[in-house]
PDBQT receptor file of N, H, CA, C and O in Angstrom, charges set to zero:
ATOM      1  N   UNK A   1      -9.644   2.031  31.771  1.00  0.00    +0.000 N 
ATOM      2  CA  UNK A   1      -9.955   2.694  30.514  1.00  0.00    +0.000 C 
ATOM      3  C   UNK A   1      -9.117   3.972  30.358  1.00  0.00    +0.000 C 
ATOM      4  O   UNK A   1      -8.482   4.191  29.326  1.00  0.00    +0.000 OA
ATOM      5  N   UNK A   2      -9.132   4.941  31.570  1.00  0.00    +0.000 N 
ATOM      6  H   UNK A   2      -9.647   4.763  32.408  1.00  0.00    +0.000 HD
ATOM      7  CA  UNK A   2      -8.251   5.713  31.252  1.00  0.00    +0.000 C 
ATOM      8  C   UNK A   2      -6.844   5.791  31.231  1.00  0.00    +0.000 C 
ATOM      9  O   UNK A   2      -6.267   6.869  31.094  1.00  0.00    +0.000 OA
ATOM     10  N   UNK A   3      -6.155   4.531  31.379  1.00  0.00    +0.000 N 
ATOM     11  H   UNK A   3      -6.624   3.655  31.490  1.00  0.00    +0.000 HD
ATOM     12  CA  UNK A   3      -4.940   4.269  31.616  1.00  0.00    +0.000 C 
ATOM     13  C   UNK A   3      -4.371   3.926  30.222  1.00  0.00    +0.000 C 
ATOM     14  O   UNK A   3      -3.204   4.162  29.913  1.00  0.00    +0.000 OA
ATOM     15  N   UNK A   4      -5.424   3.259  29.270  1.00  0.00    +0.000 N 
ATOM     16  H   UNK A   4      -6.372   3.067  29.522  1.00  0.00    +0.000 HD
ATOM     17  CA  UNK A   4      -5.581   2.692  28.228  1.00  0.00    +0.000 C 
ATOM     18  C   UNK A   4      -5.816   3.982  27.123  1.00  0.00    +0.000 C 
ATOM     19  O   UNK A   4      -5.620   3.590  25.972  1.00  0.00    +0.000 OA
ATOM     20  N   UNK A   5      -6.037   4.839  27.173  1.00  0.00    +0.000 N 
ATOM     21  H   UNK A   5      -6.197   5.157  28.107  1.00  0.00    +0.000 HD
ATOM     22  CA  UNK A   5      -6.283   6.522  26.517  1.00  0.00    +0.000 C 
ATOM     23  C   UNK A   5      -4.578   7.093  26.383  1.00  0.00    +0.000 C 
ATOM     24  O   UNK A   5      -3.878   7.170  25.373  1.00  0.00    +0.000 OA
ATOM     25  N   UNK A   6      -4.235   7.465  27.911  1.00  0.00    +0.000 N 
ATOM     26  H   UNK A   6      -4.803   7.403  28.731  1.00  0.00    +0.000 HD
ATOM     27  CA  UNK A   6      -3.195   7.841  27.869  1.00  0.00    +0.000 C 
ATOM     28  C   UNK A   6      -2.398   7.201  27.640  1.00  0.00    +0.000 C 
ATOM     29  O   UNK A   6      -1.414   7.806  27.214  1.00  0.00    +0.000 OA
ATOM     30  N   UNK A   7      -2.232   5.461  27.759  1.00  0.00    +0.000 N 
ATOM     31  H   UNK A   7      -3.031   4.970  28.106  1.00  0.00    +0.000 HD
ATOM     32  CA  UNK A   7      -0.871   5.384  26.591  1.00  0.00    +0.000 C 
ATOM     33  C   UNK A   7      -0.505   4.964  25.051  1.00  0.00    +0.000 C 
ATOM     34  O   UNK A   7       0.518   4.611  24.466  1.00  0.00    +0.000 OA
ATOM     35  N   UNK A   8      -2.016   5.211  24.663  1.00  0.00    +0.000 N 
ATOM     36  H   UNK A   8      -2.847   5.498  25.139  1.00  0.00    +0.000 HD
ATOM     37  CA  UNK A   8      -2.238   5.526  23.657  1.00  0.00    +0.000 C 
ATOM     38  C   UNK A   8      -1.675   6.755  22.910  1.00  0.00    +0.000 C 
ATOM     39  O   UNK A   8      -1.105   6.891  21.827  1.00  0.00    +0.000 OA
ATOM     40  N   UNK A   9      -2.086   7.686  23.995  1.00  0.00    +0.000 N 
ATOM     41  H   UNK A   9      -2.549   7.576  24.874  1.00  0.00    +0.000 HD
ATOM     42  CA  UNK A   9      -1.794   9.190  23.377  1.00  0.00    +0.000 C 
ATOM     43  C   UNK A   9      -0.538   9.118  23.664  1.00  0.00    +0.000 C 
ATOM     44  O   UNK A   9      -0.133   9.902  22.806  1.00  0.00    +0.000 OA
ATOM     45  N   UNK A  10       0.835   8.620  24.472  1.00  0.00    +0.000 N 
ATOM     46  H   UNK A  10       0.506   7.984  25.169  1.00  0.00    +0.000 HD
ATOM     47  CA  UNK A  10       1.984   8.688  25.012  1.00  0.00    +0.000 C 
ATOM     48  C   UNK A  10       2.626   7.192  23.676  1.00  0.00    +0.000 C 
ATOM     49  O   UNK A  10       3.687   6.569  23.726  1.00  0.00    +0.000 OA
ATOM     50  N   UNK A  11       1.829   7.103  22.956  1.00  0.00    +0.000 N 
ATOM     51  H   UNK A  11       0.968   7.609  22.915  1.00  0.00    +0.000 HD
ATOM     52  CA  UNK A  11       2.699   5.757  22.166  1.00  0.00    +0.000 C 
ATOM     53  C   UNK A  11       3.895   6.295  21.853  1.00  0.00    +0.000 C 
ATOM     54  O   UNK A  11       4.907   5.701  22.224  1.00  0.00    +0.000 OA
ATOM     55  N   UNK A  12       3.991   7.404  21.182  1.00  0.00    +0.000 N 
ATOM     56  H   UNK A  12       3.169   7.886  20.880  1.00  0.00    +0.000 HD
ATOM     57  CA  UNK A  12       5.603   7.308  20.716  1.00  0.00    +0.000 C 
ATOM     58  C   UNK A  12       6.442   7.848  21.456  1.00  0.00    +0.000 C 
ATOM     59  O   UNK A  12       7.334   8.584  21.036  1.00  0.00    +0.000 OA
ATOM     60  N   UNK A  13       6.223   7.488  22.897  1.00  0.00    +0.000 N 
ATOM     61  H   UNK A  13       5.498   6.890  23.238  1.00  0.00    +0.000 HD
ATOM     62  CA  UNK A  13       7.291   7.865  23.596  1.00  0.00    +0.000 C 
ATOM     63  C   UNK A  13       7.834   6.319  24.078  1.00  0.00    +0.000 C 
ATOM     64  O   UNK A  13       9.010   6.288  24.442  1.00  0.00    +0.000 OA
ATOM     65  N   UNK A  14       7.286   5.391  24.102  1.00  0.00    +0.000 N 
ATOM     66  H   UNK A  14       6.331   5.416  23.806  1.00  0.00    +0.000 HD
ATOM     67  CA  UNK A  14       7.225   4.200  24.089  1.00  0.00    +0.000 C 
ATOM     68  C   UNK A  14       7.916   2.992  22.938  1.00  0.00    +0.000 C 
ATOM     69  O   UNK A  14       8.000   1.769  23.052  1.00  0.00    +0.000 OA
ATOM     70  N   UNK A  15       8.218   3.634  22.158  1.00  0.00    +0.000 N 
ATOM     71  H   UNK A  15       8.150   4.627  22.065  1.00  0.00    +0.000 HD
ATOM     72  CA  UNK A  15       8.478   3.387  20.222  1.00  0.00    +0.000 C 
ATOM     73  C   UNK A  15       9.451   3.079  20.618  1.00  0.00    +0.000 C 
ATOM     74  O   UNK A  15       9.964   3.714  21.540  1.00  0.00    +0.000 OA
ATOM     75  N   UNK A  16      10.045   2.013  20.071  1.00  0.00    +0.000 N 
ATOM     76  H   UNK A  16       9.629   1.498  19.321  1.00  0.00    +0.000 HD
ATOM     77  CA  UNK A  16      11.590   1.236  19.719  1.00  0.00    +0.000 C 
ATOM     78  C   UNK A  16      11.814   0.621  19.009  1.00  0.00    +0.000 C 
ATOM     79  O   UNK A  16      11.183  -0.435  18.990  1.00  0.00    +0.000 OA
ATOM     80  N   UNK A  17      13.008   0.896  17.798  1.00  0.00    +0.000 N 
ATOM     81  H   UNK A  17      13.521   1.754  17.813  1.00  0.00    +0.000 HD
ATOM     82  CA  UNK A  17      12.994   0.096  16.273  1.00  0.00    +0.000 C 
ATOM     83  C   UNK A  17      13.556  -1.393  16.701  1.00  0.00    +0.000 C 
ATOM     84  O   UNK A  17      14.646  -1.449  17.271  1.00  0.00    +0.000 OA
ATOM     85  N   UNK A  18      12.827  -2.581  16.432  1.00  0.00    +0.000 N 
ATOM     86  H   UNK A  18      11.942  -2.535  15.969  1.00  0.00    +0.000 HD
ATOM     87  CA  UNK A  18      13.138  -3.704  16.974  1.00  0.00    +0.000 C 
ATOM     88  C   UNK A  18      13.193  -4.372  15.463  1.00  0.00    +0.000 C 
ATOM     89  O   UNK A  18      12.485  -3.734  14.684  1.00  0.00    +0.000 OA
ATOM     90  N   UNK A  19      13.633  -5.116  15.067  1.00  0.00    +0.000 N 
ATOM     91  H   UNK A  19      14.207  -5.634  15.700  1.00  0.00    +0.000 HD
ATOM     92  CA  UNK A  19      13.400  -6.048  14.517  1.00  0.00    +0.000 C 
ATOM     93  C   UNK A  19      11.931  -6.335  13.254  1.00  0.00    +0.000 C 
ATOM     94  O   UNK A  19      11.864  -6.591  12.052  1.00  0.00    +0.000 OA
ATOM     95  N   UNK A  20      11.172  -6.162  14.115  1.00  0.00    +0.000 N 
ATOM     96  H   UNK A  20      11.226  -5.954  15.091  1.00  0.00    +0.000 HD
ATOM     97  CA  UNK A  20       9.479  -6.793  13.733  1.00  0.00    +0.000 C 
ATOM     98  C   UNK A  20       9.442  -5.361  13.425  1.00  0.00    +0.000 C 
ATOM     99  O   UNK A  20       9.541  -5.168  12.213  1.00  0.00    +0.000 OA
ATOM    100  N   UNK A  21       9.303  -4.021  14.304  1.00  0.00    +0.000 N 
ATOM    101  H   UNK A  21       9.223  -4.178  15.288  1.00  0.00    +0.000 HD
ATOM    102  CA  UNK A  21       9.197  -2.841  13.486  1.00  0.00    +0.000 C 
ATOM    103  C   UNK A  21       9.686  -2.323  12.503  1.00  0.00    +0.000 C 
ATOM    104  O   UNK A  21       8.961  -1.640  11.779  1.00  0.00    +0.000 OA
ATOM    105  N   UNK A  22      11.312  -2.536  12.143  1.00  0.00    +0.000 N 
ATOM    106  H   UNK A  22      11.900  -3.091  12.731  1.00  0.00    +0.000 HD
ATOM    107  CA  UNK A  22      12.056  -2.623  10.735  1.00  0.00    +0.000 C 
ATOM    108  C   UNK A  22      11.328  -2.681   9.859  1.00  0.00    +0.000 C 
ATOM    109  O   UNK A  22      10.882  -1.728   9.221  1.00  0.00    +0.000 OA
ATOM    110  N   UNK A  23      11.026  -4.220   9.652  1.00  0.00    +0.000 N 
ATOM    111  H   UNK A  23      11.388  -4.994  10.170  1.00  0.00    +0.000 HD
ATOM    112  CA  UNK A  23      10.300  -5.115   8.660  1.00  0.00    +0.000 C 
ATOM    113  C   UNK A  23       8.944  -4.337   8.173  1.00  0.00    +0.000 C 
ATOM    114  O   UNK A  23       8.723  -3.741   7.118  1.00  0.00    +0.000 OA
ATOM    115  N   UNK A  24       8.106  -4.558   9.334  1.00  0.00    +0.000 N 
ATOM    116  H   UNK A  24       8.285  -5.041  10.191  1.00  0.00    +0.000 HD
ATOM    117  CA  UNK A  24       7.231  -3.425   8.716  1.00  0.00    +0.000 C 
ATOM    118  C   UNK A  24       6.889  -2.395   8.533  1.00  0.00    +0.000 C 
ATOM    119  O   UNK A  24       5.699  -2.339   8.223  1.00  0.00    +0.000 OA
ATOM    120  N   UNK A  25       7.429  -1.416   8.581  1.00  0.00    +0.000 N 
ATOM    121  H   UNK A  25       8.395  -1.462   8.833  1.00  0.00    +0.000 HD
ATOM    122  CA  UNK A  25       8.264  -0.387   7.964  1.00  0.00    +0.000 C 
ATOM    123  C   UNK A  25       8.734  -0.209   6.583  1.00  0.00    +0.000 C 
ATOM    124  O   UNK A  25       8.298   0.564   5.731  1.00  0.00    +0.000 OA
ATOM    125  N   UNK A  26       9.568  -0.942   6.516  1.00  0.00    +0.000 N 
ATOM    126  H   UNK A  26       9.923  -1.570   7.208  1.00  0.00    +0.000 HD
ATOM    127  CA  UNK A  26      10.250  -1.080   5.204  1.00  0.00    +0.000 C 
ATOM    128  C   UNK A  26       8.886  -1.959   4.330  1.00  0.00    +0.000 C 
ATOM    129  O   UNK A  26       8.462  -1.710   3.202  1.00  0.00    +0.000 OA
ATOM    130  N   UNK A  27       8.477  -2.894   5.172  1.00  0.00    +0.000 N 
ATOM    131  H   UNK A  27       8.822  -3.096   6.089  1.00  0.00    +0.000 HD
ATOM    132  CA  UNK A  27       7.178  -3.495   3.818  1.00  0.00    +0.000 C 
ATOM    133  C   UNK A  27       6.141  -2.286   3.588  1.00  0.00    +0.000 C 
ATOM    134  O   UNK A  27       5.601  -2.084   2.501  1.00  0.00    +0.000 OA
ATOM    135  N   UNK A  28       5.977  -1.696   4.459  1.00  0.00    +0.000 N 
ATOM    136  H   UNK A  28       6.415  -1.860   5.343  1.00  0.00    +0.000 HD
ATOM    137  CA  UNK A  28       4.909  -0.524   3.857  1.00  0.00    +0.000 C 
ATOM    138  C   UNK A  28       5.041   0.615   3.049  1.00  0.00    +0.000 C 
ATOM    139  O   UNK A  28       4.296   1.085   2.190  1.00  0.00    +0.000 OA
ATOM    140  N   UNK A  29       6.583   1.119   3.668  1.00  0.00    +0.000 N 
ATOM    141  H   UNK A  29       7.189   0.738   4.366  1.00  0.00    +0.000 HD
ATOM    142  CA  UNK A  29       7.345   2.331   2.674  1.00  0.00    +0.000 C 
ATOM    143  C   UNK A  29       7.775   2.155   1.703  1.00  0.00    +0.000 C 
ATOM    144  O   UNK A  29       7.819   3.056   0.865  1.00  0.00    +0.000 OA
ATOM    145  N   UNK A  30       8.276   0.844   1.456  1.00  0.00    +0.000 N 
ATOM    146  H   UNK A  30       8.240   0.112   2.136  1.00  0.00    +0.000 HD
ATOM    147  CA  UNK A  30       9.592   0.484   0.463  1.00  0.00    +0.000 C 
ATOM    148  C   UNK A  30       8.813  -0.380  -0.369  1.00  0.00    +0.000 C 
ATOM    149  O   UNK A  30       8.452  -0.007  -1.486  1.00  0.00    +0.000 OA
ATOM    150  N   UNK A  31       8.461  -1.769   0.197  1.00  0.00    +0.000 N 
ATOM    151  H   UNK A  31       8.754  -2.072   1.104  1.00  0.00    +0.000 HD
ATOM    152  CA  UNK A  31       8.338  -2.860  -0.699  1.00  0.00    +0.000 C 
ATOM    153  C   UNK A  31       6.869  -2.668  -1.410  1.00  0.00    +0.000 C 
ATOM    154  O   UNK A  31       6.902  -2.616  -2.639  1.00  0.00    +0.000 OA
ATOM    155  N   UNK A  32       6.078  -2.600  -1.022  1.00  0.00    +0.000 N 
ATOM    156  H   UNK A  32       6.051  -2.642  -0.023  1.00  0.00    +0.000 HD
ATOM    157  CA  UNK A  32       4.720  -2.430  -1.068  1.00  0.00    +0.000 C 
ATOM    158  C   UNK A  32       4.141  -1.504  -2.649  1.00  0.00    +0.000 C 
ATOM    159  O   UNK A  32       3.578  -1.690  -3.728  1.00  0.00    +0.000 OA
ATOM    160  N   UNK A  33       4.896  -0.235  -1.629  1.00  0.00    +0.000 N 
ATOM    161  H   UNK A  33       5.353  -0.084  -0.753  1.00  0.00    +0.000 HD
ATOM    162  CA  UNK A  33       5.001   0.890  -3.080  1.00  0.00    +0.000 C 
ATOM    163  C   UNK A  33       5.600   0.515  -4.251  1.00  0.00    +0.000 C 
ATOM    164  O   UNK A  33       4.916   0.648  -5.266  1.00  0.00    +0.000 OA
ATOM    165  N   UNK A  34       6.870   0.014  -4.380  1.00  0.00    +0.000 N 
ATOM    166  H   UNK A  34       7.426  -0.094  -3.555  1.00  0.00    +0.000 HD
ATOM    167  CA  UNK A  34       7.506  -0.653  -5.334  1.00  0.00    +0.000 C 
ATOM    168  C   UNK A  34       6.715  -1.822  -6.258  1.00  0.00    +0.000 C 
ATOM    169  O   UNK A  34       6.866  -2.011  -7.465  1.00  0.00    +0.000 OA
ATOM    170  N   UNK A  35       6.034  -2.380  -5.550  1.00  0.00    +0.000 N 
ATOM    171  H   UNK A  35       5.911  -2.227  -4.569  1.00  0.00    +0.000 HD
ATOM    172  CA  UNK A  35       5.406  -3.672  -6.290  1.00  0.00    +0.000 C 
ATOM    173  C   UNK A  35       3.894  -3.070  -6.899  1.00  0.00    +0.000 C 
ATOM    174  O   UNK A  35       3.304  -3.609  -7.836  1.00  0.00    +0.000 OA
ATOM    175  N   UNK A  36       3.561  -2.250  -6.411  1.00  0.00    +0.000 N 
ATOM    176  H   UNK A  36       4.040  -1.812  -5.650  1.00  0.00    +0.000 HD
ATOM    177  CA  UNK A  36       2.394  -1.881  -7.288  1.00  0.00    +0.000 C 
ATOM    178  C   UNK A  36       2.986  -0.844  -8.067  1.00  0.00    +0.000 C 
ATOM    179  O   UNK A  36       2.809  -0.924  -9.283  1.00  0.00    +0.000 OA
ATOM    180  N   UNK A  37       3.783   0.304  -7.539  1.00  0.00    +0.000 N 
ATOM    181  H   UNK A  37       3.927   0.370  -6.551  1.00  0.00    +0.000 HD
ATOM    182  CA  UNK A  37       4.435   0.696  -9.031  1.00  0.00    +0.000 C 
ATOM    183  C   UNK A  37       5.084   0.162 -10.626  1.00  0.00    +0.000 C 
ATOM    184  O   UNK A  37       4.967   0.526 -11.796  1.00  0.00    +0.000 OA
ATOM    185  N   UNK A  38       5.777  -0.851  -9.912  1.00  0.00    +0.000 N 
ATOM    186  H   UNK A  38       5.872  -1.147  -8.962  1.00  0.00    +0.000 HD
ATOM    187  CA  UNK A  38       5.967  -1.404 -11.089  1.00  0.00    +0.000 C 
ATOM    188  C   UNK A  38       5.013  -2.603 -11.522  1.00  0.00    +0.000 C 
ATOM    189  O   UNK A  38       5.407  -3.552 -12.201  1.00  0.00    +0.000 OA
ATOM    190  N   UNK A  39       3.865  -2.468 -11.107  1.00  0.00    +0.000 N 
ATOM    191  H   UNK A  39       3.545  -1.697 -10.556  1.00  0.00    +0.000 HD
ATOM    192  CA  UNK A  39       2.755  -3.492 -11.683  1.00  0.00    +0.000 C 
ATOM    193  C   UNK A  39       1.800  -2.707 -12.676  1.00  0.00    +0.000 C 
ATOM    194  O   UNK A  39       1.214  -3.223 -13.628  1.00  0.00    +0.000 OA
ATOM    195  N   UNK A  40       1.757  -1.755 -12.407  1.00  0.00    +0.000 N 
ATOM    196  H   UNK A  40       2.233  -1.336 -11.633  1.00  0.00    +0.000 HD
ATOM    197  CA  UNK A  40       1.152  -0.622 -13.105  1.00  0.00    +0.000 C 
ATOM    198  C   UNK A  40       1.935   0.019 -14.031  1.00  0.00    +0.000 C 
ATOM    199  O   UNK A  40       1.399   0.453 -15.051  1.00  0.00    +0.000 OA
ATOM    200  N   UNK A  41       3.494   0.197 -13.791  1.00  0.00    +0.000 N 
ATOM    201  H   UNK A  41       3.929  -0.155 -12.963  1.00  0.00    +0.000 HD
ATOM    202  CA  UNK A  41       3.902   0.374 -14.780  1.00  0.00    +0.000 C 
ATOM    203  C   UNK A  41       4.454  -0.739 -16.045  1.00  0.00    +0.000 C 
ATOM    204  O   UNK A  41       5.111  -0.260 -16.969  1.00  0.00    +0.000 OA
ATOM    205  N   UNK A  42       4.170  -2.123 -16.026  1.00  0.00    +0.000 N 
ATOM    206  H   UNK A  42       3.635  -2.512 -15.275  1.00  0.00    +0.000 HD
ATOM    207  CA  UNK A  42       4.119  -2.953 -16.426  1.00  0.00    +0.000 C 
ATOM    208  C   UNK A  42       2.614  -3.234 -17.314  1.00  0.00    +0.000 C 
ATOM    209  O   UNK A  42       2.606  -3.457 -18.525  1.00  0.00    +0.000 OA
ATOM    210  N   UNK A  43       1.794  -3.193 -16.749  1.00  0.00    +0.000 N 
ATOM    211  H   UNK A  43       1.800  -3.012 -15.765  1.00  0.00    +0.000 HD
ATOM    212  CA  UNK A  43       0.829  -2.636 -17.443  1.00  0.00    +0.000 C 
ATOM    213  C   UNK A  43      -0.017  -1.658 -18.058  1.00  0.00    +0.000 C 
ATOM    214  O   UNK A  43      -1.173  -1.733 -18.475  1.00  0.00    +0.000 OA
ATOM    215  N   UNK A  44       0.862  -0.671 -18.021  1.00  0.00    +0.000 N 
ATOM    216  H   UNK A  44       1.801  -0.610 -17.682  1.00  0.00    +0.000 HD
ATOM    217  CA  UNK A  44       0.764   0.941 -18.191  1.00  0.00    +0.000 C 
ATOM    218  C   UNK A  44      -0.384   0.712 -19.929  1.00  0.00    +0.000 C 
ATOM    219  O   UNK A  44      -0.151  -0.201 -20.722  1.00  0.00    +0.000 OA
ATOM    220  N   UNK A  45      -1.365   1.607 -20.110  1.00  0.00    +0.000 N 
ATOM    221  H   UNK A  45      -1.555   2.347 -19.466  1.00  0.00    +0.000 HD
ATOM    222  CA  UNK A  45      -1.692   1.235 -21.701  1.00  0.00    +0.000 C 
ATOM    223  C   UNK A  45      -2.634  -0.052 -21.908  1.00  0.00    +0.000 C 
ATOM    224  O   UNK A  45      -3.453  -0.044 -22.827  1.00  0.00    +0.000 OA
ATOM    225  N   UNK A  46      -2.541  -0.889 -21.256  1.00  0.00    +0.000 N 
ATOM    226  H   UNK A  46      -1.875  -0.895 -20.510  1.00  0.00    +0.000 HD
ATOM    227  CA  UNK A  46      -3.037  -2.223 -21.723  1.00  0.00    +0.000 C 
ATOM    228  C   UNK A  46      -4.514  -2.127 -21.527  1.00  0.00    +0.000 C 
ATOM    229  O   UNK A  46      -5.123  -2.678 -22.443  1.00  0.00    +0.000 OA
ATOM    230  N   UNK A  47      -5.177  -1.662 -20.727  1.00  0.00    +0.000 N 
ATOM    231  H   UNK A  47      -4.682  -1.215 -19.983  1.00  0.00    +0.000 HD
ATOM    232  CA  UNK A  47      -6.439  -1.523 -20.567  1.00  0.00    +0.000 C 
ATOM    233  C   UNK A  47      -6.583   0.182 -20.311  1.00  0.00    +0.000 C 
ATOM    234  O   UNK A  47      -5.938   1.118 -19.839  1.00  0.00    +0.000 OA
ATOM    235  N   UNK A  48      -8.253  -0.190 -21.146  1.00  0.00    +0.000 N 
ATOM    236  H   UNK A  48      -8.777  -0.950 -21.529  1.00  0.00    +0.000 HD
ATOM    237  CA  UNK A  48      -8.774   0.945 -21.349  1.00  0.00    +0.000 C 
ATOM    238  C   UNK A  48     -10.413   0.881 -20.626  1.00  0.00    +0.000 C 
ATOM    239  O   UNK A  48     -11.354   0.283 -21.147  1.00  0.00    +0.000 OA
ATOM    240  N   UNK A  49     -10.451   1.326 -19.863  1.00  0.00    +0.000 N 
ATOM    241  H   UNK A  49      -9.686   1.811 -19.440  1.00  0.00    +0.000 HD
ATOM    242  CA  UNK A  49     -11.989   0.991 -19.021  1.00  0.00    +0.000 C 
ATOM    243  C   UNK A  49     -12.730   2.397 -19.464  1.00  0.00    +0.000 C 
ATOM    244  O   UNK A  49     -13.478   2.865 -18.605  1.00  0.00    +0.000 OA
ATOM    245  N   UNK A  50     -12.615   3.121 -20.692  1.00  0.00    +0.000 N 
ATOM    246  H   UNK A  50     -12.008   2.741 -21.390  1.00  0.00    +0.000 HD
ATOM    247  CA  UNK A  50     -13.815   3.616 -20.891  1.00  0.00    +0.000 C 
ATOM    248  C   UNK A  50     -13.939   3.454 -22.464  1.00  0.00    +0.000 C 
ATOM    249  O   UNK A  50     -13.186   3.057 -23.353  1.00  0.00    +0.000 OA
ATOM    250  N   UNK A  51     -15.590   4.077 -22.384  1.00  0.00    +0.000 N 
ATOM    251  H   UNK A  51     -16.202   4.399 -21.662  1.00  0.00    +0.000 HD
ATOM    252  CA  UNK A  51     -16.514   4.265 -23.821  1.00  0.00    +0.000 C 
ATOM    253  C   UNK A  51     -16.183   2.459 -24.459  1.00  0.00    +0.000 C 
ATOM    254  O   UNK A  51     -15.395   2.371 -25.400  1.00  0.00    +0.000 OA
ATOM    255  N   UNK A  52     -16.618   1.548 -24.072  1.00  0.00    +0.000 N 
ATOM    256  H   UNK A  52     -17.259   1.620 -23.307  1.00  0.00    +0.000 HD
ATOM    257  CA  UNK A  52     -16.385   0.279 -23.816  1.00  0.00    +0.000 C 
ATOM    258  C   UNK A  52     -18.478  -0.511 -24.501  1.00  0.00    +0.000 C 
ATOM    259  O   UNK A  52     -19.498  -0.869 -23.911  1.00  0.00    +0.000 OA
ATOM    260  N   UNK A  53     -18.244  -0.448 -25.281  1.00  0.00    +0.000 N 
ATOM    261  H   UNK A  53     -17.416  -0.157 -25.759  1.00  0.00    +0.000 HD
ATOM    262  CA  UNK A  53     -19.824  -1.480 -25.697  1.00  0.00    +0.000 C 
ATOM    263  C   UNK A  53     -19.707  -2.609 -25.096  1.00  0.00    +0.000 C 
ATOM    264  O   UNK A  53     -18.702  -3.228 -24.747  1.00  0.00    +0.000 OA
ATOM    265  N   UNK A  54     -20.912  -2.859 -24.989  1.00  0.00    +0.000 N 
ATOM    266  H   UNK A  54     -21.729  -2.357 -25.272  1.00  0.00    +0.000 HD
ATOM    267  CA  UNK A  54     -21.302  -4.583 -24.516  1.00  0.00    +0.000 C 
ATOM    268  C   UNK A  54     -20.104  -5.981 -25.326  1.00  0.00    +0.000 C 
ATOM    269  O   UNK A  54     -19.919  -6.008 -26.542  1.00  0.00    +0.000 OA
ATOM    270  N   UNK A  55     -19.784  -6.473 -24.856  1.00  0.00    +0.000 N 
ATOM    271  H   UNK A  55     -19.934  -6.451 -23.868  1.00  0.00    +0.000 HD
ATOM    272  CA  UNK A  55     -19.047  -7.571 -25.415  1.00  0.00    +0.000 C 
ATOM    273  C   UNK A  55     -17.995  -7.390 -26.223  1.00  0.00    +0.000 C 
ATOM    274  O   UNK A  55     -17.633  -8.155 -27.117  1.00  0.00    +0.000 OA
ATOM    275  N   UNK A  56     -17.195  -5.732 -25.707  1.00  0.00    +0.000 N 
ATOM    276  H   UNK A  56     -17.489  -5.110 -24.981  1.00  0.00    +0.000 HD
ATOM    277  CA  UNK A  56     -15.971  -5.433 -26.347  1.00  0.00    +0.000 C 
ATOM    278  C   UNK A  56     -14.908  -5.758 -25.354  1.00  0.00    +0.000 C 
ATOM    279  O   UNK A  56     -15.191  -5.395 -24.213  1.00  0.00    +0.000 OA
ATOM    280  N   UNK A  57     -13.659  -6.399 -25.509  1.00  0.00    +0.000 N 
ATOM    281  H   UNK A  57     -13.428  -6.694 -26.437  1.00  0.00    +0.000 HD
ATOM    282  CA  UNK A  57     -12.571  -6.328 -24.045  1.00  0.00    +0.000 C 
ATOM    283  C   UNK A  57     -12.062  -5.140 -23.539  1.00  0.00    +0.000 C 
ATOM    284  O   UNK A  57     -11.962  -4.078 -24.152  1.00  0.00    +0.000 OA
ATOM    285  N   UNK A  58     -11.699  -5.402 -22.230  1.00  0.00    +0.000 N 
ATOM    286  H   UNK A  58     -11.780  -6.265 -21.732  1.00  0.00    +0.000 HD
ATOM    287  CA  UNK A  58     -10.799  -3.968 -22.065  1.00  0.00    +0.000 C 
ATOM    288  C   UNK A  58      -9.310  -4.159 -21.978  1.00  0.00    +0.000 C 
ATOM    289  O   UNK A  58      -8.618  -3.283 -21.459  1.00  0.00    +0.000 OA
ATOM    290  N   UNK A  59      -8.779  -5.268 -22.463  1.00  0.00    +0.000 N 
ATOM    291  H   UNK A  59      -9.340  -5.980 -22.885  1.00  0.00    +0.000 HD
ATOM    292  CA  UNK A  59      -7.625  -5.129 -23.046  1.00  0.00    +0.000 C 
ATOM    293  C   UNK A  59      -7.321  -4.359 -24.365  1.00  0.00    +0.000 C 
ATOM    294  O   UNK A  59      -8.214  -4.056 -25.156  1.00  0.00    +0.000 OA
ATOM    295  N   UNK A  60      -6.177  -4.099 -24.529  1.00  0.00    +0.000 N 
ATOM    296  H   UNK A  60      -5.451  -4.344 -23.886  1.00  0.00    +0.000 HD
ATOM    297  CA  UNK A  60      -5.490  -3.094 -25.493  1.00  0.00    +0.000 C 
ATOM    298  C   UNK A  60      -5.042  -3.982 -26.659  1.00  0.00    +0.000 C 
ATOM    299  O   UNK A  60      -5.695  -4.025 -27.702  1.00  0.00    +0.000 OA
ATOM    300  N   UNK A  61      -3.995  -4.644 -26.482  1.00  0.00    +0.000 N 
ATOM    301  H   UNK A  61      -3.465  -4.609 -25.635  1.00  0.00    +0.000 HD
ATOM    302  CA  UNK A  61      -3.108  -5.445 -27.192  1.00  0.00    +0.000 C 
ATOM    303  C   UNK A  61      -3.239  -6.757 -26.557  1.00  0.00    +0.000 C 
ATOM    304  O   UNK A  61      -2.572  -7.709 -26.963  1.00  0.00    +0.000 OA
TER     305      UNK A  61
């Protein structure tokens, strides 16, 4: 258990950009952000989720 603590706490001395770390990396920084930015900005306006009555949509257009 305590062997399992400390190289935990020592992980990034251990760290090496391989391949598989690249990838996810770049899917979390890069791709990820990108695809919900421009999903949102694609739908920027279109819905309106307030002051909304019973059986009105919350689409816009």
């Amino acid at each position: 258990m305590t062997r399992v603590a400390e190289l935990n706490k020592e992980r990034w001395r251990y760290f090496r950009w391989t391949p598989r770390t690249a990838f996810i990396s770049f899917m979390y920084a890069i791709f990820v952000p990108t695809v919900v930015g421009f999903t949102f900005a694609k739908s920027d306006g279109k819905y309106d989720m307030r002051a909304k009555l019973r059986g009105d949509t919350i689409s816009e257009f």
